[in-house]
Structure formats: structure tokens, C-alpha cells
VODRENZA-910847 format. One record per residue: residue number from 1; residue in one letter; x, y, z of N, C-alpha, C in turn. Coordinates in steps of 0.2 Angstrom, whole numbers, plus 2048, in hexadecimal, padded with zeros to 3 digits. Example, Ala and Ser with C-alpha at 12.3 -4.5 7.8 and 13.67 -1.06 7.14 Angstrom:
<sites>
site resi: 1 resn: A n_east: 842 n_north: 7E4 n_up: 827 ca_east: 83E ca_north: 7EA ca_up: 827 c_east: 842 c_north: 7F0 c_up: 827 $
site resi: 2 resn: S n_east: 840 n_north: 7F5 n_up: 823 ca_east: 844 ca_north: 7FB ca_up: 824 c_east: 840 c_north: 800 c_up: 827 $
</sites>
This chain:
<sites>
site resi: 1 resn: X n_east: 408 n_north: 68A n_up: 526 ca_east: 40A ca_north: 691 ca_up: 525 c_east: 408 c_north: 693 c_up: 51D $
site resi: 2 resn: X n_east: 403 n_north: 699 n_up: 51D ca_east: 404 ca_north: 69A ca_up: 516 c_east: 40B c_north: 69C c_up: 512 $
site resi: 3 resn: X n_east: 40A n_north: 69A n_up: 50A ca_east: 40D ca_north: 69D ca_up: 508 c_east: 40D c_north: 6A5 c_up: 504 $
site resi: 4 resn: X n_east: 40F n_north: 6A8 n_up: 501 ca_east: 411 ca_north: 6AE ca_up: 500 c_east: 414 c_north: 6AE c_up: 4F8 $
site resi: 5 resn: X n_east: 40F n_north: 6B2 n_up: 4F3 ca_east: 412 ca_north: 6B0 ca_up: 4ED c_east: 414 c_north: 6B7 c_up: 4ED $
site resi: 6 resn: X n_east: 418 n_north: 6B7 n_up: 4EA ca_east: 41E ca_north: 6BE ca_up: 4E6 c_east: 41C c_north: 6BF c_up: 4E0 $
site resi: 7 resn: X n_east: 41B n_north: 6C3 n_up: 4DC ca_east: 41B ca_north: 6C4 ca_up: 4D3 c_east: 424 c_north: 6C9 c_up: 4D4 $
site resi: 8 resn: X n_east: 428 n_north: 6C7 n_up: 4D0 ca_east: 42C ca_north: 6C8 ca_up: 4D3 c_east: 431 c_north: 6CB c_up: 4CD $
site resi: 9 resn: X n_east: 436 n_north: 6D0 n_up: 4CA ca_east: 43A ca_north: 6D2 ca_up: 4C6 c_east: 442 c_north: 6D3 c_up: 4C8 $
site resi: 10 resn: X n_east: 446 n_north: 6CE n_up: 4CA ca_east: 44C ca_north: 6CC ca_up: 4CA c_east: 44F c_north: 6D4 c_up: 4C9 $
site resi: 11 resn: X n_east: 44C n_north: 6D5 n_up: 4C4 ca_east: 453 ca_north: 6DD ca_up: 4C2 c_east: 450 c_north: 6E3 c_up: 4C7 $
site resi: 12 resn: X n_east: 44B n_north: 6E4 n_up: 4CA ca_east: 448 ca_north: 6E8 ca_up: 4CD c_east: 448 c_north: 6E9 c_up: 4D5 $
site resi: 13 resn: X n_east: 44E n_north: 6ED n_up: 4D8 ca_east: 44D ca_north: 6EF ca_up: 4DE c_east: 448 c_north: 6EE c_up: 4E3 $
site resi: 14 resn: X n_east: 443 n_north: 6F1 n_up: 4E1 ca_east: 43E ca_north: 6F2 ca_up: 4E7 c_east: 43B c_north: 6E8 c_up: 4E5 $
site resi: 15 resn: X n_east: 43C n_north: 6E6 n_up: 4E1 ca_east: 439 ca_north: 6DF ca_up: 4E1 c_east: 43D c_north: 6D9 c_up: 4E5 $
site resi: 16 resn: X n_east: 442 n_north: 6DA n_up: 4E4 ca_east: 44A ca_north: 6D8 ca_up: 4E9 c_east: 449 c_north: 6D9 c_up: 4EE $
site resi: 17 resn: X n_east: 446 n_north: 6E1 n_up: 4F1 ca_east: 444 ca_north: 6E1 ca_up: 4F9 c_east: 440 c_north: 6DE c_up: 4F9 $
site resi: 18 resn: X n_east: 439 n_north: 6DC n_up: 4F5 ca_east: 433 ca_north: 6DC ca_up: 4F7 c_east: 435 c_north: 6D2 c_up: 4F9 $
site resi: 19 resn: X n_east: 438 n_north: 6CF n_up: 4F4 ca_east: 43A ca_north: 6C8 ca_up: 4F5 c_east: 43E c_north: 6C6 c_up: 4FD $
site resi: 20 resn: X n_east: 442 n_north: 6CC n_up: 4FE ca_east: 447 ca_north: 6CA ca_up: 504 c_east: 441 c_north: 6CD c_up: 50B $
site resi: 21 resn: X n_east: 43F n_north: 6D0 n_up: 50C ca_east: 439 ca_north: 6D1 ca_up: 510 c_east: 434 c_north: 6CA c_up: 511 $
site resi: 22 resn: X n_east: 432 n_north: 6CA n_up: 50C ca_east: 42D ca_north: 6C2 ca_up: 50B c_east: 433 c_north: 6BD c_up: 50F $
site resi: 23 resn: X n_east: 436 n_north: 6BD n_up: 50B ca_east: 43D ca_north: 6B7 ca_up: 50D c_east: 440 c_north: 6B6 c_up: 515 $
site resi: 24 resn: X n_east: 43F n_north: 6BC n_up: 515 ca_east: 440 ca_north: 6BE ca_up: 51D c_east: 43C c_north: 6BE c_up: 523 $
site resi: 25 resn: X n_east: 435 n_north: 6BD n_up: 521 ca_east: 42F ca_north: 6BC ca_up: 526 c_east: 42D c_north: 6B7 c_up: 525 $
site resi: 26 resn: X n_east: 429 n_north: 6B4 n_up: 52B ca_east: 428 ca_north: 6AF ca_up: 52D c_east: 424 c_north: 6A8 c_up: 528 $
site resi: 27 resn: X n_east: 422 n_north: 6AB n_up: 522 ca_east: 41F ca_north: 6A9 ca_up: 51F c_east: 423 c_north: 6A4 c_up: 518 $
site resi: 28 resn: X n_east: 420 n_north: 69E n_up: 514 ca_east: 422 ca_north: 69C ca_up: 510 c_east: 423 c_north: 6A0 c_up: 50B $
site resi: 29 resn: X n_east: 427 n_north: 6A1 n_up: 505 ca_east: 428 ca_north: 6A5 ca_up: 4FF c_east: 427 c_north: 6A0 c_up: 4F8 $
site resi: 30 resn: X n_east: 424 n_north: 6A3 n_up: 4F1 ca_east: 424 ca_north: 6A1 ca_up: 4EB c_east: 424 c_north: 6A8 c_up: 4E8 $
site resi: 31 resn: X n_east: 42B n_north: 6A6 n_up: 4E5 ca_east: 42D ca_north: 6AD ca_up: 4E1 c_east: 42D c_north: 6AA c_up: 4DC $
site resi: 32 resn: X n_east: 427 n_north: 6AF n_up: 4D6 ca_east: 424 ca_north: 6AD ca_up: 4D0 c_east: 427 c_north: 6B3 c_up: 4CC $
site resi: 33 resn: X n_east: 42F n_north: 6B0 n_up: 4C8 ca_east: 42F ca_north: 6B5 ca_up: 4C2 c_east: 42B c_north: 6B6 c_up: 4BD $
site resi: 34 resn: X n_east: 426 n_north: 6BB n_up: 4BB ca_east: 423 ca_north: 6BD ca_up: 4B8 c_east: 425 c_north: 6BF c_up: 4B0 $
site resi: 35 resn: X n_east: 42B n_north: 6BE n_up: 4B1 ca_east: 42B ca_north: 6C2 ca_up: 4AB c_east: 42D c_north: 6BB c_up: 4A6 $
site resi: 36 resn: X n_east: 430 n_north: 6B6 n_up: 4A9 ca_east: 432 ca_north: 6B0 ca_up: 4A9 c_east: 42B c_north: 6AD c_up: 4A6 $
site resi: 37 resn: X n_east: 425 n_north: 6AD n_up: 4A8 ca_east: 420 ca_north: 6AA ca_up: 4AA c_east: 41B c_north: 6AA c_up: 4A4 $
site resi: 38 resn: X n_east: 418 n_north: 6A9 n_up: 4A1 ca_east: 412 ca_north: 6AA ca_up: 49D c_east: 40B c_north: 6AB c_up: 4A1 $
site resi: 39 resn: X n_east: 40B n_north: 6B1 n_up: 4A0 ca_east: 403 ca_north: 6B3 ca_up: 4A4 c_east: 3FE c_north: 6B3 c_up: 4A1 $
site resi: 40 resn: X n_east: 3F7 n_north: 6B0 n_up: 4A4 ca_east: 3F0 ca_north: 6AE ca_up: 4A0 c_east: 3EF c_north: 6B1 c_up: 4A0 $
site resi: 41 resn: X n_east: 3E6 n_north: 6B4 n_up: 4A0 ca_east: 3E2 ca_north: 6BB ca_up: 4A0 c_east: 3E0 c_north: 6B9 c_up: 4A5 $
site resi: 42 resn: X n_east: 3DE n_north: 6B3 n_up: 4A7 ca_east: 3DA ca_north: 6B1 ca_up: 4AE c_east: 3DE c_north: 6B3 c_up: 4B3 $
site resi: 43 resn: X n_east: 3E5 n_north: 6AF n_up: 4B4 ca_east: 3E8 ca_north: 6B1 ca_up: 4B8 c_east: 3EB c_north: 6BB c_up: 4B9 $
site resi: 44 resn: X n_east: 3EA n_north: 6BF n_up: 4B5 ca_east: 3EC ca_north: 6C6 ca_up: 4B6 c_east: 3E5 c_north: 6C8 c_up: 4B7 $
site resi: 45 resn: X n_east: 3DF n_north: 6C4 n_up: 4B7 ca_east: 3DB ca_north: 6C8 ca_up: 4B9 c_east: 3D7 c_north: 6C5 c_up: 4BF $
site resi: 46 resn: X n_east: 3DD n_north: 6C0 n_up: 4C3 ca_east: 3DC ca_north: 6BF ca_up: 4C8 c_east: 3E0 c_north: 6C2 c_up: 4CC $
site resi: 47 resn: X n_east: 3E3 n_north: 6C4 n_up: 4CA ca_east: 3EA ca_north: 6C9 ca_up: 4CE c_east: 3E6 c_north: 6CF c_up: 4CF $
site resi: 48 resn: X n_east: 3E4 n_north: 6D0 n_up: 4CA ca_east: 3DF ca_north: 6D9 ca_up: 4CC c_east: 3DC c_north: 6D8 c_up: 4D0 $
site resi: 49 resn: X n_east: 3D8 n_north: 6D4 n_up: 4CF ca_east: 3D2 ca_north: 6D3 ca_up: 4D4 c_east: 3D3 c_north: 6D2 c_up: 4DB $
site resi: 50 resn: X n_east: 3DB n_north: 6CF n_up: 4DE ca_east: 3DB ca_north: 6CD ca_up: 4E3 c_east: 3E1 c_north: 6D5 c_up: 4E3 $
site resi: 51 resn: X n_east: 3E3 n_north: 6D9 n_up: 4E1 ca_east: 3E3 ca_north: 6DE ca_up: 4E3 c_east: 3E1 c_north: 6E6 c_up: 4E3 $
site resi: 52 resn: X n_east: 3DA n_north: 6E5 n_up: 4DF ca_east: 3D4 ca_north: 6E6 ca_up: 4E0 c_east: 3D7 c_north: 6EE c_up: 4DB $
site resi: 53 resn: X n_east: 3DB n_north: 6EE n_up: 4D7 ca_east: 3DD ca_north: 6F2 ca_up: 4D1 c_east: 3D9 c_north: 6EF c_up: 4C9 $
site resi: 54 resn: X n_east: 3DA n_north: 6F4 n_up: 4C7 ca_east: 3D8 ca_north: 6F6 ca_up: 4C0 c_east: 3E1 c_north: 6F2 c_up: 4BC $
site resi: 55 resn: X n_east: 3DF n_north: 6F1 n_up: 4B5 ca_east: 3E6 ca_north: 6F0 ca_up: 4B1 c_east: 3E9 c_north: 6F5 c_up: 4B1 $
site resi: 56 resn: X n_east: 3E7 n_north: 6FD n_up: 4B1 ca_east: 3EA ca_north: 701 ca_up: 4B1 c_east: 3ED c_north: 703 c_up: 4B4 $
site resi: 57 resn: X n_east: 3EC n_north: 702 n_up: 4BB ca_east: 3ED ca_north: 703 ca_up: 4C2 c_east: 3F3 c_north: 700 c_up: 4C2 $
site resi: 58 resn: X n_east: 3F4 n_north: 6F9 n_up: 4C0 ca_east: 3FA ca_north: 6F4 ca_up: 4C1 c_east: 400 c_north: 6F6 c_up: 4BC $
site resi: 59 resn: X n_east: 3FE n_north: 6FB n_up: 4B7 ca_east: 401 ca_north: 6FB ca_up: 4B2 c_east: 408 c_north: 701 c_up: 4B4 $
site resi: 60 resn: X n_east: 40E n_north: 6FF n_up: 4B0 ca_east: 413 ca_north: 704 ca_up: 4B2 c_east: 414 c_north: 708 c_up: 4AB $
site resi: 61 resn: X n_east: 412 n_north: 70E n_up: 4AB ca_east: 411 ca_north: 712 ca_up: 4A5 c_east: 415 c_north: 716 c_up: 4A2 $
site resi: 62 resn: X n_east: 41C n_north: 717 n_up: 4A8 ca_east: 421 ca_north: 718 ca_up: 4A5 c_east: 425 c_north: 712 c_up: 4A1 $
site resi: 63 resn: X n_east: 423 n_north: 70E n_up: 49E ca_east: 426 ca_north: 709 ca_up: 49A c_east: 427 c_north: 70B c_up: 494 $
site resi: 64 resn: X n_east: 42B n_north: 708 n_up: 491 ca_east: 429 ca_north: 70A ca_up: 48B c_east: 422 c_north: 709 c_up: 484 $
site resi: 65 resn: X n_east: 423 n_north: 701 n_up: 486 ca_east: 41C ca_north: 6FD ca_up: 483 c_east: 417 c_north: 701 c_up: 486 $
site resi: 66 resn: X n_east: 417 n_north: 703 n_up: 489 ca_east: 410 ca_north: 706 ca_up: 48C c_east: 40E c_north: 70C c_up: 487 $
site resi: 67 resn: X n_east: 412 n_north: 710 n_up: 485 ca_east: 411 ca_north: 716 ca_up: 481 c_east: 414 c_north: 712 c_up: 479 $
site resi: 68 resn: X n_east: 416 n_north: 70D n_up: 478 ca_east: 415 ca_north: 70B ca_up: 471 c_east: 410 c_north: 707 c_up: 46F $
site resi: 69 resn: X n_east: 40B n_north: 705 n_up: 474 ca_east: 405 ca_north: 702 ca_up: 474 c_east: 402 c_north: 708 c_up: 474 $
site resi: 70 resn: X n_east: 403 n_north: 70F n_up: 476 ca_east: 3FB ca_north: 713 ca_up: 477 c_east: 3F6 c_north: 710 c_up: 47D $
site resi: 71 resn: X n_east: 3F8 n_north: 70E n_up: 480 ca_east: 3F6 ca_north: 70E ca_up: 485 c_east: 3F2 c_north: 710 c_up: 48A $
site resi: 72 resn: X n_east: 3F5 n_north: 719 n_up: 48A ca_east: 3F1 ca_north: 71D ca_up: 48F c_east: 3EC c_north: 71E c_up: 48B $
site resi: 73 resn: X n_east: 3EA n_north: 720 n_up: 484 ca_east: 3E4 ca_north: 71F ca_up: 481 c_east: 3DF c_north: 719 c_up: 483 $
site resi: 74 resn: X n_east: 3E2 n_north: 713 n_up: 483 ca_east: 3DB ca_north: 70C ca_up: 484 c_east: 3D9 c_north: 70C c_up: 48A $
site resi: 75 resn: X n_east: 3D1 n_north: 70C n_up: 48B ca_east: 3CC ca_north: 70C ca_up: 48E c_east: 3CA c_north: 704 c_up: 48F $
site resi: 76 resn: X n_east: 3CB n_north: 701 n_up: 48A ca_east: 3CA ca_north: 6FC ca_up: 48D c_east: 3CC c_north: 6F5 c_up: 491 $
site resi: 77 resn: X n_east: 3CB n_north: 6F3 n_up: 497 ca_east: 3CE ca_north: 6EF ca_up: 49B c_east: 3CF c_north: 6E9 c_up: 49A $
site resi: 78 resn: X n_east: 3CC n_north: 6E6 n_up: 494 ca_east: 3CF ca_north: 6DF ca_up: 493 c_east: 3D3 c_north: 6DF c_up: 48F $
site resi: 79 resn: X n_east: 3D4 n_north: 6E5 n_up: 48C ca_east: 3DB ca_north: 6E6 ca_up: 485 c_east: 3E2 c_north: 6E9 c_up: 48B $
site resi: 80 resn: X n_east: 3E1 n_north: 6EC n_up: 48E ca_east: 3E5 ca_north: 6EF ca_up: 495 c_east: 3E6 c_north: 6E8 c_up: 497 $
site resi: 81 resn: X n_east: 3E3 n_north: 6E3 n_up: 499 ca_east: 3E6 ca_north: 6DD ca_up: 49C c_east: 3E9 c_north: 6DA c_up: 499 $
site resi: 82 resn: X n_east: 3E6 n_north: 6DB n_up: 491 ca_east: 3EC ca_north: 6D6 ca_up: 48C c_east: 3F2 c_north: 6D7 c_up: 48B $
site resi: 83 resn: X n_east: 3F3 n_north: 6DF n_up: 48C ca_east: 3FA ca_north: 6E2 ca_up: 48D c_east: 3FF c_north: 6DF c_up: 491 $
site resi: 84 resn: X n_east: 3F9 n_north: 6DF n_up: 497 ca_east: 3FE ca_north: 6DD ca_up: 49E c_east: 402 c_north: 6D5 c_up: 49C $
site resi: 85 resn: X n_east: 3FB n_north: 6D3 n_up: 499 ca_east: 3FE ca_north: 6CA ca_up: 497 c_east: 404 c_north: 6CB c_up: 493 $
site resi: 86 resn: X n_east: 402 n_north: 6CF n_up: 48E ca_east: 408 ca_north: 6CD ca_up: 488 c_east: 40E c_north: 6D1 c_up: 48A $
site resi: 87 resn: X n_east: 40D n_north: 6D4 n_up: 48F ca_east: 415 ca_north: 6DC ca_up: 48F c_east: 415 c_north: 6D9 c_up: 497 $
site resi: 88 resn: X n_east: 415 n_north: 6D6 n_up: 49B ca_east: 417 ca_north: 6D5 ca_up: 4A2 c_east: 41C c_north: 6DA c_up: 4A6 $
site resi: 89 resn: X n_east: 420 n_north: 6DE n_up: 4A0 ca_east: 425 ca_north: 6E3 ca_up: 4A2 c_east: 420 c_north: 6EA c_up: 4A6 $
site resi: 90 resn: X n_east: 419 n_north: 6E8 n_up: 4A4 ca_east: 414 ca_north: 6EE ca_up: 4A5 c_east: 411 c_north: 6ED c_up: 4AC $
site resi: 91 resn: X n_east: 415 n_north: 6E7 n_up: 4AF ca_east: 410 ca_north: 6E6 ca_up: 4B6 c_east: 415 c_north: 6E8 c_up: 4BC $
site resi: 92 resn: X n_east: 411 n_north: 6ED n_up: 4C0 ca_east: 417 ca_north: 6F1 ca_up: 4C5 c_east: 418 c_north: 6E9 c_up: 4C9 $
site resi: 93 resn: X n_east: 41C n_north: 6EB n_up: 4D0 ca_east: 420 ca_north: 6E5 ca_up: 4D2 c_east: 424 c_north: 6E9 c_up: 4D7 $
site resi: 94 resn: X n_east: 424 n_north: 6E5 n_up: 4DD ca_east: 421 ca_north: 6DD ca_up: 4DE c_east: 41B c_north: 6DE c_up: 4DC $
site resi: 95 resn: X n_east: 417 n_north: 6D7 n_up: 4DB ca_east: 410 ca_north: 6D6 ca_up: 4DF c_east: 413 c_north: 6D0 c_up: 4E5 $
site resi: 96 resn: X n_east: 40F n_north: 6D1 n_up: 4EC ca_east: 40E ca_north: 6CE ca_up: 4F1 c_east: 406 c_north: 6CB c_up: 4F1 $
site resi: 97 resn: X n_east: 406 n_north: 6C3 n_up: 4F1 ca_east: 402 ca_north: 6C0 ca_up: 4F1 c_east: 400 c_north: 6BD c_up: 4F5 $
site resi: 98 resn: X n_east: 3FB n_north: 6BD n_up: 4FB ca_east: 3F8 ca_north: 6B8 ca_up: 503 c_east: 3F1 c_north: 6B9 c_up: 501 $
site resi: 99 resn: X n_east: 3F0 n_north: 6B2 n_up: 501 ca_east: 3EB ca_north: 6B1 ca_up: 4FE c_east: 3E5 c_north: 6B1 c_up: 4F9 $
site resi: 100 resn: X n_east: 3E1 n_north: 6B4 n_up: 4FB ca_east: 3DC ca_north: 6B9 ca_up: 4F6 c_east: 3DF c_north: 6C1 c_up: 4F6 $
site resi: 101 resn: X n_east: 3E3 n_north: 6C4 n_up: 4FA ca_east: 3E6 ca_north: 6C9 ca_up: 4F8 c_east: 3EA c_north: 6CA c_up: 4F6 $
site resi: 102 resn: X n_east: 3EE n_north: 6CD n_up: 4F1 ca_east: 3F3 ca_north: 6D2 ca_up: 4F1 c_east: 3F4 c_north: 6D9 c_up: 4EF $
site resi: 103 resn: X n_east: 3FB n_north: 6DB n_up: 4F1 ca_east: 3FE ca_north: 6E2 ca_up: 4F1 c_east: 403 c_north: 6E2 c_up: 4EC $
site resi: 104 resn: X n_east: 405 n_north: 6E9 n_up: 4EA ca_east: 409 ca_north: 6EB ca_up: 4E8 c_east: 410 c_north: 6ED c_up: 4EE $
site resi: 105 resn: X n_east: 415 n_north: 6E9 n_up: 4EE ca_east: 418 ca_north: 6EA ca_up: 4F4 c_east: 41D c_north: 6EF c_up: 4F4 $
site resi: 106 resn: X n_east: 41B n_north: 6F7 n_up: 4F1 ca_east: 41D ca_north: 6FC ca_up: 4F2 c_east: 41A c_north: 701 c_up: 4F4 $
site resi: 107 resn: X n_east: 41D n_north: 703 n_up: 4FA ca_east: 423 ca_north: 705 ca_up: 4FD c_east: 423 c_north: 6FD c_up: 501 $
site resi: 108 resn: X n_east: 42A n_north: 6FC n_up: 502 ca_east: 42B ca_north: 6F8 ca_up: 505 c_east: 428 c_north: 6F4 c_up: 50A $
site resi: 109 resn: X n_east: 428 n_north: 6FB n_up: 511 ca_east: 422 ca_north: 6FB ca_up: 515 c_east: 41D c_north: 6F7 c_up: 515 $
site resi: 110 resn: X n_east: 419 n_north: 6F7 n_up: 510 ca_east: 413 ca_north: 6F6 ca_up: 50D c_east: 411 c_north: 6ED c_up: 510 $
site resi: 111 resn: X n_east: 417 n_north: 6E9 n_up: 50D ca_east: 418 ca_north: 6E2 ca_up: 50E c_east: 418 c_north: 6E0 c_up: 514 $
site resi: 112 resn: X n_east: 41C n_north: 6E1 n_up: 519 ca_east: 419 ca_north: 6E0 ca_up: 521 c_east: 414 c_north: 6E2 c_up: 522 $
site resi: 113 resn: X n_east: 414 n_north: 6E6 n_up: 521 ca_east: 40A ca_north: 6E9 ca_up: 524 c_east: 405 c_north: 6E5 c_up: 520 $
site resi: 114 resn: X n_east: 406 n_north: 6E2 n_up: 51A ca_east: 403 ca_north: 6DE ca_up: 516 c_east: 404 c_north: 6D5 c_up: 519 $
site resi: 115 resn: X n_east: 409 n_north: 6D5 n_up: 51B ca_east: 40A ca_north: 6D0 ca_up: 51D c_east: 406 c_north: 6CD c_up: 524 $
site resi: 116 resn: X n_east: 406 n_north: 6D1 n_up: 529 ca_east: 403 ca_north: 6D2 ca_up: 52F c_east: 3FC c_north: 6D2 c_up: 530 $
site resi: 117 resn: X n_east: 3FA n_north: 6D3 n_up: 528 ca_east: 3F3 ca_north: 6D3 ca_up: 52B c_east: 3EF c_north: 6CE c_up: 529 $
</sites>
């Protein structure tokens, strides 16, 4: 059976659903606190790819580091990924990991239909 990785924030509701969903279906679970974690550049820029997003795309802009980095000013994507490495606060959530794909597991919904396929 595969397993199913989570990028996962403990304090974050819709991340809690998106863990007890995974937990719930028939598949194995790896719930990877992220914020816990040290994140490489290879590894965040393997997450994009395998979610087929931009850094900016995965970024949560309502944060606050986000507007005290100036952010929505930077154009460029490898200094936007270094954000994401050095601020992990800036990475929306869940991510849902099978395989070479994953999703951002909101709306809920999302995660079975993801899952199923």
C-alpha cells in the first residue's frame, strides 16, 4: 500500500482535517511537521514541482513575514523559495503527498478526490 505524506501544522484546522481524512482512508499515513522540520531548497522545490505551483502560489500572503519581507514586490523565484525555506510559516497547509503528486488539501473535498485517483 502506498503511503501518503502530510506537510502538516498541528495548530491549523483545515491541517487536522486534512490528517484525519488521510488517517481515515485506506492508506498508510507520514505526518511531517514542517514547521518542526528544516526545509532544503531541493526539497521545496520538489514540492512545487510535484504540485506543479509557483513559490508564490504556495505562499500565504496574509502572514505577516510576508509583508515584512516585501514580498509581494519579489519577482524572483529562487529568493521566494528561500522565503518559503527560511519562514515555513509562509507555506499554505496541508500539503497531501502520493507519489510524484501533490495538493494543497483545501477544501477538504479536495483530499478524497485526490486520494481516489
Amino acid at each position: 500500500m502506498q503511503t501518503i505524506s502530510i506537510w502538516h501544522n498541528p495548530r491549523c484546522t483545515k491541517s487536522r482535517e486534512g490528517v484525519k481524512i488521510v488517517e481515515d482512508s485506506e492508506y498508510e499515513s507520514n505526518v511531517i511537521k514542517y514547521l518542526d522540520k528544516e526545509i532544503s531548497v531541493v526539497e521545496m522545490k520538489n514540492i512545487l514541482q510535484s504540485l506543479g505551483m509557483t513559490a508564490r502560489e504556495l505562499m500565504r500572503t496574509t502572514e505577516a513575514v510576508y509583508k515584512e519581507l516585501k514580498l509581494k514586490e519579489e519577482m524572483d523565484e529562487d529568493k521566494l523559495i528561500e522565503a518559503l525555506v527560511s519562514n515555513p510559516k509562509l507555506i499554505q497547509r496541508p500539503i497531501i503527498i502520493k507519489g510524484d503528486k501533490a495538493i494543497i488539501g483545501r477544501p477538504a473535498s479536495s483530499i478524497l478526490e485526490f486520494l481516489n485517483t
